[in-house]
C-alpha positions as CSV (number, residue, x, y, z in Angstrom):
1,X,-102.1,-15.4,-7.4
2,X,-102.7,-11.9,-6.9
3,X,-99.9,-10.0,-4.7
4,X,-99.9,-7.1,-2.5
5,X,-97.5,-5.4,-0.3
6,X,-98.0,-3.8,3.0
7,X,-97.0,-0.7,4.4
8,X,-93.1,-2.7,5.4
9,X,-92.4,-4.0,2.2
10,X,-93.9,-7.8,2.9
11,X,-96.0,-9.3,0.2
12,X,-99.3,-9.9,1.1
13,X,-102.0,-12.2,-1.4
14,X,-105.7,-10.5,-2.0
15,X,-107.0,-14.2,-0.1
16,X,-104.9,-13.4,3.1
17,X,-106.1,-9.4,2.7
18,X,-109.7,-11.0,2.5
19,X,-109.1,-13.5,5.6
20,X,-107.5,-10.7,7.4
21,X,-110.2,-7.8,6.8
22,X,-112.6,-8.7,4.3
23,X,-114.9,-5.6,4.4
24,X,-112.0,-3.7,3.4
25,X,-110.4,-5.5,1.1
26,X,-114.3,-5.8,-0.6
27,X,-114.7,-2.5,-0.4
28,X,-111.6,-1.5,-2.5
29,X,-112.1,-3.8,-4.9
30,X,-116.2,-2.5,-5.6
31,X,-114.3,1.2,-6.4
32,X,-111.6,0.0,-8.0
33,X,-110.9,2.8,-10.7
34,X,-111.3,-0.3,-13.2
35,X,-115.3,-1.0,-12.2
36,X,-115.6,3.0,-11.0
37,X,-114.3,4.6,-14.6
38,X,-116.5,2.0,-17.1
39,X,-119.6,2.1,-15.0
40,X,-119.0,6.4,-15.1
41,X,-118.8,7.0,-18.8
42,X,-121.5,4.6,-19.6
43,X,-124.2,6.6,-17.6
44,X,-122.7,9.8,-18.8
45,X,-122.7,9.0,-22.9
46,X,-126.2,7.2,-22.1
47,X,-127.4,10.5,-20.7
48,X,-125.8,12.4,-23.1
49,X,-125.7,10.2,-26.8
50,X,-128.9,11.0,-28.3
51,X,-129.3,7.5,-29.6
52,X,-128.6,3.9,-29.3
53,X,-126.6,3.7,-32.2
54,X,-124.4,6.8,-31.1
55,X,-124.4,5.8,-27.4
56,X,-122.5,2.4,-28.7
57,X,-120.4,4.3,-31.2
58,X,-119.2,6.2,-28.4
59,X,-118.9,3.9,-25.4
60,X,-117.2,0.8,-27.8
61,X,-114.3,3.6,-28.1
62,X,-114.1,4.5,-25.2
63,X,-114.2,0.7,-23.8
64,X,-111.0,-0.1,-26.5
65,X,-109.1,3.2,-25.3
66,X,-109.8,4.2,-21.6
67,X,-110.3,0.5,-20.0
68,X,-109.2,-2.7,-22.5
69,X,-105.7,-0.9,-23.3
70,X,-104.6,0.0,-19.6
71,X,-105.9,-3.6,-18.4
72,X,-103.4,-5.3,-21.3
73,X,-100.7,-3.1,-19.7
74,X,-101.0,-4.0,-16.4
75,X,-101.6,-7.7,-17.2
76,X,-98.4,-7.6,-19.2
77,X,-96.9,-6.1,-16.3
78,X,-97.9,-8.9,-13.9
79,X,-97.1,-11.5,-16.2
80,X,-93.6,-10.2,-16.9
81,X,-93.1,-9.8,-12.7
82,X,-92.6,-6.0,-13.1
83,X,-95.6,-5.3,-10.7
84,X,-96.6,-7.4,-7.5
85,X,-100.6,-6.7,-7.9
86,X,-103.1,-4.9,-10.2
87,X,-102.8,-1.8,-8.1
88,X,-99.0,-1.3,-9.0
89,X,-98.3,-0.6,-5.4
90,X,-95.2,0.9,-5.7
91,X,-95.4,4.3,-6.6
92,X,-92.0,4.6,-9.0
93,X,-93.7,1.8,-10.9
94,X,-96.6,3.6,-11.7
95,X,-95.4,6.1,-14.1
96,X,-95.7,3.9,-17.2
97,X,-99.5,3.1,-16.1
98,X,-100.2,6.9,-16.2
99,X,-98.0,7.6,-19.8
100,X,-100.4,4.6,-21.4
101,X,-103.8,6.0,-19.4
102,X,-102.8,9.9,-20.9
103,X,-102.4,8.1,-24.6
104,X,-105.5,6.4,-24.2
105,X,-107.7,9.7,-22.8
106,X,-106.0,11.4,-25.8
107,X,-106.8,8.9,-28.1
108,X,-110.4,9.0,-27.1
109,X,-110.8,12.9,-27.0
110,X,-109.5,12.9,-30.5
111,X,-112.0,10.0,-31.6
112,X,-114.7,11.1,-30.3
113,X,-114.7,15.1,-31.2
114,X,-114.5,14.0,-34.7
115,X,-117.7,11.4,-34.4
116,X,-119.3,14.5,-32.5
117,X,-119.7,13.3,-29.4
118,X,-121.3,15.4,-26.7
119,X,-119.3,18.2,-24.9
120,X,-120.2,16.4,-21.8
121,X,-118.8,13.4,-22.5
122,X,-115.4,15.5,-23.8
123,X,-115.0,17.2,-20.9
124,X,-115.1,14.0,-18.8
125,X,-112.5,12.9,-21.0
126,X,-110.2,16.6,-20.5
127,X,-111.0,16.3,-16.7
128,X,-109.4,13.0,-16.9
129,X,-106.3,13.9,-18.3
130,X,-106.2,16.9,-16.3
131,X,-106.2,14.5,-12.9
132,X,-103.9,12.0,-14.5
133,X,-101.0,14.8,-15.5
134,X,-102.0,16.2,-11.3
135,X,-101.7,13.0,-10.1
136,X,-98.5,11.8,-11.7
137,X,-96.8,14.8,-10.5
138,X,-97.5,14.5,-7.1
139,X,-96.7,11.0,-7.1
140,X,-93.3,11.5,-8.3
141,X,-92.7,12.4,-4.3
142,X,-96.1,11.7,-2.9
143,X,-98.0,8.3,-3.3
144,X,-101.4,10.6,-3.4
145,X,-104.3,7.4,-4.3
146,X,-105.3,6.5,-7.3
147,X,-108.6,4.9,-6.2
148,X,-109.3,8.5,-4.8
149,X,-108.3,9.8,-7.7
150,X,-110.7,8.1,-9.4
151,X,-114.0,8.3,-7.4
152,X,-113.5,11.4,-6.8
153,X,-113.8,12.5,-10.4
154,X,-116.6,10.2,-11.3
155,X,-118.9,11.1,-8.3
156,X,-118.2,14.8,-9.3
157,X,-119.3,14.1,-13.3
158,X,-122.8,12.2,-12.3
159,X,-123.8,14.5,-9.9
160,X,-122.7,17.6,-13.0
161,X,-124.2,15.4,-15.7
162,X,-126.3,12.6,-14.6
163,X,-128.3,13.1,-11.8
164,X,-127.9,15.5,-8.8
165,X,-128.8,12.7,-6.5
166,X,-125.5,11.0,-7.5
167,X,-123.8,13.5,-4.6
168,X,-125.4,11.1,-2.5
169,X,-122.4,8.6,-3.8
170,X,-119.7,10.8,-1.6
171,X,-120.7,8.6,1.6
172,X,-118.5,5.9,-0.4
173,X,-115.4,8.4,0.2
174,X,-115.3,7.7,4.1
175,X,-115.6,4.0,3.2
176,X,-113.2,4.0,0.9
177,X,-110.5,6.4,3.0
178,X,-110.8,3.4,6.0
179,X,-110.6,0.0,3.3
180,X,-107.2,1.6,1.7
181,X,-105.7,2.7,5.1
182,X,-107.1,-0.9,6.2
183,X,-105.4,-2.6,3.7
184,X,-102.2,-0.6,4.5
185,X,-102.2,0.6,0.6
186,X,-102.4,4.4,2.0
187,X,-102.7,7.1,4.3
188,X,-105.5,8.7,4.9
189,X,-104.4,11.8,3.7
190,X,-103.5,10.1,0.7
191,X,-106.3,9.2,-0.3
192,X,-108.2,12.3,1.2
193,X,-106.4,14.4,-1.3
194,X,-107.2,11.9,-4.1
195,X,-110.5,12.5,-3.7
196,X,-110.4,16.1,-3.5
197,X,-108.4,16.0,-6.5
198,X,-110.7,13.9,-8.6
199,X,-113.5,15.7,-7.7
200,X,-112.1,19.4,-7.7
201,X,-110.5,19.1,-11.2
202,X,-113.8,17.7,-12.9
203,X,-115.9,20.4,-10.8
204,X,-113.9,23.2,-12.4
205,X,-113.6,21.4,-15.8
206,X,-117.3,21.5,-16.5
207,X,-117.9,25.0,-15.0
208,X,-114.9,26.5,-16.8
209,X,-115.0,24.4,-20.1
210,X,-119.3,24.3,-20.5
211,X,-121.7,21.3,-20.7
212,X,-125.1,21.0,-19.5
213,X,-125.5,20.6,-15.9
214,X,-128.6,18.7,-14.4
Protein backbone atom coordinates (compact mmCIF):
# COMPACT_ATOMS: atom_id res chain seq x y z
CA UNK A 1 0.00 0.00 0.00
CA UNK A 2 0.94 3.34 -0.92
CA UNK A 3 1.87 5.81 2.12
CA UNK A 4 1.76 9.43 2.66
CA UNK A 5 2.42 11.75 5.33
CA UNK A 6 0.56 14.84 6.35
CA UNK A 7 1.63 18.12 7.25
CA UNK A 8 2.22 16.49 11.40
CA UNK A 9 4.20 13.68 10.57
CA UNK A 10 1.10 10.95 10.59
CA UNK A 11 1.06 8.59 7.72
CA UNK A 12 -1.69 8.74 5.62
CA UNK A 13 -2.54 5.84 2.62
CA UNK A 14 -3.44 7.27 -1.14
CA UNK A 15 -7.12 5.19 -0.40
CA UNK A 16 -7.75 7.32 2.84
CA UNK A 17 -6.40 10.67 0.73
CA UNK A 18 -8.98 9.57 -1.94
CA UNK A 19 -11.91 8.86 0.67
CA UNK A 20 -10.95 12.06 2.34
CA UNK A 21 -10.70 14.46 -0.80
CA UNK A 22 -10.78 12.65 -3.90
CA UNK A 23 -10.64 15.59 -6.41
CA UNK A 24 -7.54 16.43 -4.94
CA UNK A 25 -5.82 13.55 -4.48
CA UNK A 26 -6.98 12.84 -8.52
CA UNK A 27 -5.90 15.82 -9.48
CA UNK A 28 -2.26 15.30 -8.23
CA UNK A 29 -1.90 12.14 -9.44
CA UNK A 30 -3.14 13.34 -13.45
CA UNK A 31 0.25 15.90 -13.08
CA UNK A 32 2.22 13.81 -11.43
CA UNK A 33 5.80 14.77 -12.97
CA UNK A 34 5.87 10.91 -13.86
CA UNK A 35 2.61 11.20 -16.45
CA UNK A 36 3.47 15.27 -16.99
CA UNK A 37 7.36 14.68 -18.18
CA UNK A 38 6.62 11.41 -20.73
CA UNK A 39 3.55 12.82 -22.19
CA UNK A 40 5.91 16.43 -22.67
CA UNK A 41 8.86 14.99 -24.56
CA UNK A 42 6.82 12.79 -26.70
CA UNK A 43 4.86 15.80 -28.27
CA UNK A 44 7.94 17.82 -28.40
CA UNK A 45 10.40 15.09 -30.35
CA UNK A 46 7.10 14.24 -32.43
CA UNK A 47 7.03 17.88 -33.42
CA UNK A 48 10.41 18.16 -33.80
CA UNK A 49 11.98 14.40 -35.17
CA UNK A 50 11.51 14.66 -38.78
CA UNK A 51 10.61 10.99 -39.03
CA UNK A 52 9.08 8.02 -37.47
CA UNK A 53 12.11 6.11 -37.32
CA UNK A 54 14.05 9.14 -35.65
CA UNK A 55 11.08 10.19 -33.46
CA UNK A 56 11.40 6.46 -31.78
CA UNK A 57 15.18 6.57 -31.78
CA UNK A 58 14.88 9.54 -29.82
CA UNK A 59 11.87 9.04 -27.49
CA UNK A 60 13.01 4.99 -26.68
CA UNK A 61 16.14 6.99 -25.00
CA UNK A 62 14.72 9.20 -23.53
CA UNK A 63 11.98 6.70 -22.07
CA UNK A 64 15.21 4.33 -20.72
CA UNK A 65 17.01 7.59 -19.20
CA UNK A 66 14.53 10.35 -18.08
CA UNK A 67 11.44 8.02 -16.76
CA UNK A 68 12.31 3.92 -16.49
CA UNK A 69 15.64 4.74 -14.48
CA UNK A 70 14.12 7.32 -11.83
CA UNK A 71 10.90 4.93 -11.39
CA UNK A 72 13.52 1.79 -10.55
CA UNK A 73 14.95 4.25 -7.99
CA UNK A 74 12.14 5.12 -6.28
CA UNK A 75 10.59 1.60 -6.42
CA UNK A 76 13.82 0.41 -4.86
CA UNK A 77 13.32 2.98 -2.35
CA UNK A 78 9.82 1.94 -1.35
CA UNK A 79 10.63 -1.59 -1.36
CA UNK A 80 13.74 -1.16 0.91
CA UNK A 81 11.32 1.30 3.38
CA UNK A 82 13.62 4.36 2.82
CA UNK A 83 10.55 6.41 1.44
CA UNK A 84 6.88 6.27 2.72
CA UNK A 85 5.24 7.06 -0.92
CA UNK A 86 6.24 7.72 -4.58
CA UNK A 87 6.40 11.40 -3.84
CA UNK A 88 9.37 10.98 -1.32
CA UNK A 89 7.67 13.35 0.98
CA UNK A 90 10.29 14.25 3.01
CA UNK A 91 12.35 16.72 1.65
CA UNK A 92 16.09 15.38 3.13
CA UNK A 93 15.16 12.20 1.34
CA UNK A 94 14.92 13.60 -1.85
CA UNK A 95 18.38 14.45 -2.75
CA UNK A 96 19.26 11.04 -4.09
CA UNK A 97 16.06 11.27 -6.41
CA UNK A 98 17.48 14.54 -7.92
CA UNK A 99 21.50 13.13 -8.17
CA UNK A 100 19.81 9.94 -10.31
CA UNK A 101 17.28 12.47 -12.37
CA UNK A 102 20.63 14.91 -13.18
CA UNK A 103 22.58 11.53 -14.37
CA UNK A 104 19.74 10.57 -16.40
CA UNK A 105 19.02 14.27 -18.16
CA UNK A 106 22.88 14.04 -18.65
CA UNK A 107 22.87 10.82 -20.02
CA UNK A 108 20.20 11.71 -22.44
CA UNK A 109 21.73 15.16 -23.61
CA UNK A 110 24.81 13.27 -24.33
CA UNK A 111 22.87 10.53 -26.35
CA UNK A 112 20.91 12.37 -28.12
CA UNK A 113 23.47 15.32 -29.52
CA UNK A 114 25.36 12.58 -30.95
CA UNK A 115 22.20 10.81 -32.89
CA UNK A 116 21.47 14.55 -33.84
CA UNK A 117 18.53 15.14 -32.29
CA UNK A 118 16.73 18.45 -32.63
CA UNK A 119 17.94 21.59 -30.69
CA UNK A 120 14.49 21.73 -29.42
CA UNK A 121 14.35 18.62 -27.90
CA UNK A 122 18.16 19.48 -26.32
CA UNK A 123 17.18 22.34 -24.81
CA UNK A 124 14.22 20.65 -23.11
CA UNK A 125 16.65 18.37 -21.83
CA UNK A 126 19.35 21.58 -20.52
CA UNK A 127 16.11 23.32 -19.16
CA UNK A 128 15.60 20.26 -17.20
CA UNK A 129 18.73 20.00 -15.50
CA UNK A 130 18.81 23.61 -15.04
CA UNK A 131 15.36 23.27 -12.74
CA UNK A 132 16.62 20.10 -11.14
CA UNK A 133 20.22 21.76 -9.93
CA UNK A 134 17.47 25.08 -8.83
CA UNK A 135 15.28 23.00 -7.24
CA UNK A 136 17.63 20.86 -5.24
CA UNK A 137 19.19 23.86 -3.91
CA UNK A 138 16.27 25.35 -2.60
CA UNK A 139 15.09 22.31 -1.16
CA UNK A 140 18.09 21.84 0.93
CA UNK A 141 16.10 24.56 3.29
CA UNK A 142 12.89 24.96 1.37
CA UNK A 143 10.56 21.98 0.40
CA UNK A 144 9.73 24.24 -3.02
CA UNK A 145 7.25 21.39 -5.13
CA UNK A 146 8.35 19.20 -7.31
CA UNK A 147 4.99 18.63 -9.07
CA UNK A 148 5.31 22.52 -9.70
CA UNK A 149 8.40 22.04 -10.74
CA UNK A 150 7.48 19.94 -13.20
CA UNK A 151 4.35 21.51 -14.97
CA UNK A 152 5.66 24.43 -14.93
CA UNK A 153 8.50 23.51 -17.31
CA UNK A 154 6.48 21.38 -19.57
CA UNK A 155 3.54 23.89 -20.03
CA UNK A 156 6.37 26.50 -20.80
CA UNK A 157 8.08 23.91 -23.70
CA UNK A 158 4.62 23.11 -25.58
CA UNK A 159 3.50 26.41 -25.65
CA UNK A 160 7.61 27.46 -27.09
CA UNK A 161 7.65 24.30 -29.21
CA UNK A 162 4.39 22.67 -29.76
CA UNK A 163 1.56 24.69 -30.03
CA UNK A 164 0.83 28.22 -28.65
CA UNK A 165 -2.54 27.07 -27.54
CA UNK A 166 -0.76 24.83 -25.05
CA UNK A 167 -0.65 28.25 -22.70
CA UNK A 168 -4.17 27.41 -22.35
CA UNK A 169 -2.67 24.35 -20.06
CA UNK A 170 -1.65 27.05 -17.11
CA UNK A 171 -5.42 26.87 -15.84
CA UNK A 172 -4.04 23.37 -14.46
CA UNK A 173 -1.57 25.48 -12.09
CA UNK A 174 -4.52 26.91 -9.85
CA UNK A 175 -5.83 23.30 -9.76
CA UNK A 176 -2.84 21.89 -8.97
CA UNK A 177 -1.67 24.75 -6.17
CA UNK A 178 -5.30 23.75 -4.13
CA UNK A 179 -4.92 19.39 -4.69
CA UNK A 180 -1.17 19.64 -3.09
CA UNK A 181 -2.11 22.17 -0.29
CA UNK A 182 -5.31 19.81 -0.09
CA UNK A 183 -3.47 16.90 0.36
CA UNK A 184 -1.33 18.73 3.00
CA UNK A 185 1.95 17.77 0.67
CA UNK A 186 2.66 21.83 0.43
CA UNK A 187 2.18 25.33 0.79
CA UNK A 188 0.89 27.19 -1.59
CA UNK A 189 3.71 29.16 -1.99
CA UNK A 190 5.54 26.11 -2.46
CA UNK A 191 4.21 25.09 -5.11
CA UNK A 192 3.54 28.68 -6.55
CA UNK A 193 7.32 29.04 -6.80
CA UNK A 194 7.58 25.59 -8.34
CA UNK A 195 5.77 26.59 -11.06
CA UNK A 196 7.37 29.76 -11.66
CA UNK A 197 10.52 28.02 -11.54
CA UNK A 198 9.67 25.39 -14.06
CA UNK A 199 8.31 27.60 -16.28
CA UNK A 200 10.78 30.65 -15.99
CA UNK A 201 13.94 28.41 -16.47
CA UNK A 202 12.55 26.71 -19.72
CA UNK A 203 11.27 30.31 -20.90
CA UNK A 204 14.80 31.73 -20.82
CA UNK A 205 16.48 28.41 -21.89
CA UNK A 206 14.86 28.49 -25.31
CA UNK A 207 15.12 32.28 -25.83
CA UNK A 208 18.76 32.37 -24.60
CA UNK A 209 19.98 28.90 -26.01
CA UNK A 210 17.82 29.07 -29.67
CA UNK A 211 15.19 26.66 -31.06
CA UNK A 212 12.30 27.28 -33.24
CA UNK A 213 9.39 28.80 -31.57
CA UNK A 214 5.76 28.22 -32.86
Amino acid sequence: MLLKFDRDGNVESYREVLNKSPAAAIISMILHPVLVSPVTFFLVILKTSGSFAKFLEFYLIVTLFVFILPTIYIVSLKSRGMTESIDIPEKDDRFGLFFVNLAAYGLSFLALLFLGAGKEVLVLLSACILTSIIVAVVTKWWKISIHGATLGGMVSALWIVVDRNFLWLMVTFPLLAWSRVKMKAHSFLQVLVGLAVGFLVTFLCYKLLGGEWT
